[in-house]
C-alpha positions as CSV (number, residue, x, y, z in Angstrom):
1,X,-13.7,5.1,-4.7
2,X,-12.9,5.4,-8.5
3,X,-9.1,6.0,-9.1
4,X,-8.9,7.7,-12.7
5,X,-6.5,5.8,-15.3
6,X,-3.7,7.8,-17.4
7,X,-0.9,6.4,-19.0
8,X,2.0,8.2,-20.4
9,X,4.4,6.9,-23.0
10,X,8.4,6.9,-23.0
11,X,11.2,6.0,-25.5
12,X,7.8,4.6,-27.7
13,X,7.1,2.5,-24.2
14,X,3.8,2.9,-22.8
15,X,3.3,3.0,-18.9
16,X,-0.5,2.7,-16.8
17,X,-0.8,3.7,-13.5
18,X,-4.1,5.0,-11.3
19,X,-4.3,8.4,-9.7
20,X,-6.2,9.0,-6.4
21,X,-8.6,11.6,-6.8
22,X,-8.1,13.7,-3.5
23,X,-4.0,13.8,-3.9
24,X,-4.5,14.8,-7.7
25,X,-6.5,17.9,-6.1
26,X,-4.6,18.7,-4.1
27,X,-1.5,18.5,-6.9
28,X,0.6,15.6,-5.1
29,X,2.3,13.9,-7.9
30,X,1.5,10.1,-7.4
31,X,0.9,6.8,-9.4
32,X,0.0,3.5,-8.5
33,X,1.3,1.5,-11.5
34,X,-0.3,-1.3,-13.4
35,X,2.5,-4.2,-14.5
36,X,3.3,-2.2,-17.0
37,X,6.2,-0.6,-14.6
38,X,9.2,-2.9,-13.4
39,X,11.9,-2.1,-11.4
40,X,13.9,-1.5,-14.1
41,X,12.1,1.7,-14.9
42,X,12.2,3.4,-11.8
43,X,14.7,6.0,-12.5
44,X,13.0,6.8,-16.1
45,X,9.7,7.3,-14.5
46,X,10.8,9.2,-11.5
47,X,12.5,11.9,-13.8
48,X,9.2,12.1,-15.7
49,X,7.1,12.6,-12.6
50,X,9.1,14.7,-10.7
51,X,12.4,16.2,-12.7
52,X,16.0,15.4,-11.6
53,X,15.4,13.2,-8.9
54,X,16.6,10.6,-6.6
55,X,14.9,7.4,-5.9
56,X,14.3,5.9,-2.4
57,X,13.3,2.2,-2.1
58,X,13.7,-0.1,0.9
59,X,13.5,-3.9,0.8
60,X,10.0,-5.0,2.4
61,X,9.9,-7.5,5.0
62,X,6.7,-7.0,6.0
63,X,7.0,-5.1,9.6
64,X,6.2,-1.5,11.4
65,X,9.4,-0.1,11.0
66,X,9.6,3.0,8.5
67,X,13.1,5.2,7.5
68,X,13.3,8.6,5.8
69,X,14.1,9.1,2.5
70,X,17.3,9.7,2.8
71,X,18.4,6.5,4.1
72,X,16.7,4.2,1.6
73,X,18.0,5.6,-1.2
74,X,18.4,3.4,-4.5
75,X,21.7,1.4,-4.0
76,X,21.7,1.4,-0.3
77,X,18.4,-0.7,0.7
78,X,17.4,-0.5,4.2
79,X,14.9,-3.1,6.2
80,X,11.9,-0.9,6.2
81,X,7.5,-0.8,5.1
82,X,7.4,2.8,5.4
83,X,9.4,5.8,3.7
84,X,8.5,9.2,5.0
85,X,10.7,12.0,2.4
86,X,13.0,14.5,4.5
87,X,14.2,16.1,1.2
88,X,13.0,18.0,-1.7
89,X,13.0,16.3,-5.3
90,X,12.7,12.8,-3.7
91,X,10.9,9.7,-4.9
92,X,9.0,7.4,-2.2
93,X,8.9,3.7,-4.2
94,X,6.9,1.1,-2.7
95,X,6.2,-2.2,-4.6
96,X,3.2,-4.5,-3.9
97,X,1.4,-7.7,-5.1
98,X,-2.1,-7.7,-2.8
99,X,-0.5,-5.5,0.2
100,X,-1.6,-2.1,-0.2
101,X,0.1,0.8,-1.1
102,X,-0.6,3.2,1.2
103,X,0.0,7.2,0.5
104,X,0.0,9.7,2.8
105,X,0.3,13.6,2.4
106,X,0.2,16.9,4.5
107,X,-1.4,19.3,1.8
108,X,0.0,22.5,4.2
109,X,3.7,21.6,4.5
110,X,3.5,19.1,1.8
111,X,5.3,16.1,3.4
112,X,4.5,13.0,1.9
113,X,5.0,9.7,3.3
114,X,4.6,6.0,1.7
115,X,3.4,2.6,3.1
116,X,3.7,-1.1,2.0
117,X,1.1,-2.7,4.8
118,X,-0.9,-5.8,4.5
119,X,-2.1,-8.1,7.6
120,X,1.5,-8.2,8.7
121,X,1.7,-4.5,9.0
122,X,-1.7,-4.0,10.1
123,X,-0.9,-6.4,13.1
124,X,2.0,-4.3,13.8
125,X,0.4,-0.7,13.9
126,X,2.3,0.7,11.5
127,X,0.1,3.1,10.3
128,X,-0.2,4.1,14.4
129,X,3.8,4.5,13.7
130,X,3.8,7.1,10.6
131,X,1.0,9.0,12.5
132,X,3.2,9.7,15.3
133,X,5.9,10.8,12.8
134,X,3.7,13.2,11.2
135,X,3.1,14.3,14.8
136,X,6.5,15.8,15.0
137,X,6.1,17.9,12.1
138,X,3.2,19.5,13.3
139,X,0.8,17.9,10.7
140,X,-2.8,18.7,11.7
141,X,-4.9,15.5,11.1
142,X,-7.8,17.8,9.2
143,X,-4.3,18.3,6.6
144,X,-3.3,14.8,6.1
145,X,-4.4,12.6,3.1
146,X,-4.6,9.0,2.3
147,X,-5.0,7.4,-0.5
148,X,-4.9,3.5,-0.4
149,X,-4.0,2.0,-3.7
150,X,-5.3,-1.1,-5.6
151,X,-5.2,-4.3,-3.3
152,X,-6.7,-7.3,-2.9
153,X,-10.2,-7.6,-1.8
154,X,-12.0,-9.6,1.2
155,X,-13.5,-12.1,-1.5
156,X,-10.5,-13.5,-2.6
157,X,-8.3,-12.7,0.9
158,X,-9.3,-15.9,2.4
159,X,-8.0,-17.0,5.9
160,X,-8.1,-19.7,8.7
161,X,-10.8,-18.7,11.3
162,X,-7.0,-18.7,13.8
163,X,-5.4,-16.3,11.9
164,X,-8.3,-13.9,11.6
165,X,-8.8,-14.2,14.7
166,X,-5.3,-13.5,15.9
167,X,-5.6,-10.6,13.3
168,X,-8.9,-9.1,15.2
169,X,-6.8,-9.4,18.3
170,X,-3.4,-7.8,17.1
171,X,-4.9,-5.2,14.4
172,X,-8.1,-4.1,15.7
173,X,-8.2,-4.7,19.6
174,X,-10.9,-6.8,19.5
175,X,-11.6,-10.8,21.0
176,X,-13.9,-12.4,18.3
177,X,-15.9,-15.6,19.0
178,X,-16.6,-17.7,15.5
179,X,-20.1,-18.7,14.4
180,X,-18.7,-19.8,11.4
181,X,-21.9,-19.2,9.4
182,X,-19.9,-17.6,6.3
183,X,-17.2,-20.0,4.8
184,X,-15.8,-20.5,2.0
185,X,-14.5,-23.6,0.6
186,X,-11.1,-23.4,-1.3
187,X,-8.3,-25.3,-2.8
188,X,-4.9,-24.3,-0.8
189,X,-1.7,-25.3,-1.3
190,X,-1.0,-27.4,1.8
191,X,3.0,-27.9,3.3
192,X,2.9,-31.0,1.3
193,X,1.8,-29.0,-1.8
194,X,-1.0,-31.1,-2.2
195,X,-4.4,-29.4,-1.9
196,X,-6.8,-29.6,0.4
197,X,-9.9,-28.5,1.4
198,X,-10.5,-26.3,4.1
199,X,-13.4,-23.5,5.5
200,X,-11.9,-20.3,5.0
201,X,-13.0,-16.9,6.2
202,X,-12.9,-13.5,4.1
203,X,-10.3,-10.8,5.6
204,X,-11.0,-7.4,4.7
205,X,-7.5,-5.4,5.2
206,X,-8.5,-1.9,3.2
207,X,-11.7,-2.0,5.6
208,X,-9.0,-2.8,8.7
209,X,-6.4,-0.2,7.4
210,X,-9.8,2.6,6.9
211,X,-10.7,2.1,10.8
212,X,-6.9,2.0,12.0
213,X,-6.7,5.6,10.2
214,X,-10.5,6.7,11.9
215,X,-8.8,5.7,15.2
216,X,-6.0,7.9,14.2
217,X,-8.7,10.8,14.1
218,X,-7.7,11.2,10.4
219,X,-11.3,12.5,9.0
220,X,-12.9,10.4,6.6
221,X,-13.5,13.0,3.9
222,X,-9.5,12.6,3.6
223,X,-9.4,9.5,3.1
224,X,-9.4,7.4,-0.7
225,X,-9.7,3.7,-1.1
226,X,-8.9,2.5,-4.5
227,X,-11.5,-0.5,-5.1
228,X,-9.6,-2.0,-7.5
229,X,-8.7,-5.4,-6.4
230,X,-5.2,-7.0,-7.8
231,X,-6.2,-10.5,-7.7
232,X,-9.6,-10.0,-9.5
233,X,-7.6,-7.9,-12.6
234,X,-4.7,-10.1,-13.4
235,X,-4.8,-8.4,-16.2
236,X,-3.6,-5.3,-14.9
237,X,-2.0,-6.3,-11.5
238,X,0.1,-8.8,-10.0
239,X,-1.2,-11.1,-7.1
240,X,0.9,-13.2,-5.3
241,X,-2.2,-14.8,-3.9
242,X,-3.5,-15.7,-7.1
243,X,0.2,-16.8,-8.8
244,X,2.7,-16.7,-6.1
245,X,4.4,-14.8,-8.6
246,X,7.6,-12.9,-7.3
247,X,7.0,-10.0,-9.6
248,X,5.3,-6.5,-8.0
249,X,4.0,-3.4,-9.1
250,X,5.5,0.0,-8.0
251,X,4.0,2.5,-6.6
252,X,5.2,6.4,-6.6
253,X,4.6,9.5,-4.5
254,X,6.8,12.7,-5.1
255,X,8.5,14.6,-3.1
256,X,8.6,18.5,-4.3
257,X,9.3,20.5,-1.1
């Protein structure tokens, strides 16, 4: 799916950021931001997208658990991959560099609802988790959106045939046996940080993230998957893969209701 590019400028500063094409129909206020957004901008770009606003942000530690807005606001940092808003004029900040930034939206009671989830977070079912939390406001699943921001791609997500199998086993359910008839050999940084060469296998997590939300009986006509991938356009994106950079692009859904 092609995300459209926009960017806006502010105090002569110019910000990009991608839109998903089914939240901008159905008039959710979004961006997934190129690296042309730090952290020091949140509050600037907030107030442009959505007025005066307040600004929630947890600190990421790759798990299932997920807070409303209301207790992550900025200042006050809670342990947390998942913000759901609870209040009008609220600002759902997540920050990735190869996870993706998952969006969701209800477009008849308008809750919104924002994911940081890569193989960590697909092992641990949160997207299962925010389901069931959309479950208890009554969100039909022919009303709820997804939209899964730019993320890094099965060609350059390379993995141990172990892991991907443990991640087959935790993620999806399923017991794989390996005919390892498509490897990859790459340089890795090895404990020692010396590389090493070893067979590598490709893991797809926006294909793994699409079937967890088919599972969830979330229709696919609801569903956008940016193809943009962050370590192919380090030009745009940060990739931690690529770099092991500590520096992330935000991502922002609004809060109007």
């Amino acid at each position: 799916m092609n995300f459209s590019k926009d960017e806006i400028y502010i105090h002569n500063k110019k910000f990009e950021y991608y839109s998903s094409p089914i939240l901008s129909q159905n008039n959710f206020k979004h961006a997934y931001f190129t690296k042309s957004c730090s952290e020091k901008f949140l509050q600037l770009l907030g107030n442009f997208f959505n007025g005066n606003s307040i600004n929630c942000v947890s600190n990421q530690i790759h798990s299932n658990v997920i807070v409303f807005g209301s207790h992550s606001q900025k200042g006050t940092k809670t342990d947390a991959d998942g913000i759901v808003g609870d209040k009008c004029s609220q600002n759902l900040w997540v920050y990735t560099a190869d996870c993706m930034p998952i969006f969701f939206a209800d477009k008849r009671t308008r809750n919104i609802a924002a994911l940081h989830c890569g193989r960590k977070g697909l092992e641990k079912k949160i997207i299962k988790n925010l389901v069931k939390i959309f479950d208890t406001f009554g969100t039909s699943r022919d009303d709820l959106l997804v939209a899964i921001g730019p993320a890094i791609s099965k060609e350059h997500y390379l993995v141990d045939k172990m892991t991907l199998k443990e991640f087959y086993r935790k993620a999806e359910n399923k017991n794989i046996t390996f005919k390892l008839t498509k490897t990859k050999k790459d340089l890795c940084f090895s404990d020692s940080n010396h590389f090493r060469e070893q067979n590598l296998n490709q893991l797809d997590l926006k294909r793994s993230a699409y079937r967890q939300l088919l599972n969830e009986n979330i229709p696919y006509t609801n569903i956008d998957i940016s193809n943009l991938c962050t370590y192919k356009f380090n030009n745009e994106f940060y990739s931690w893969r690529k770099s092991k950079t500590i520096s992330r692009q935000w991502n922002l859904i609004c809060s109007q209701i």
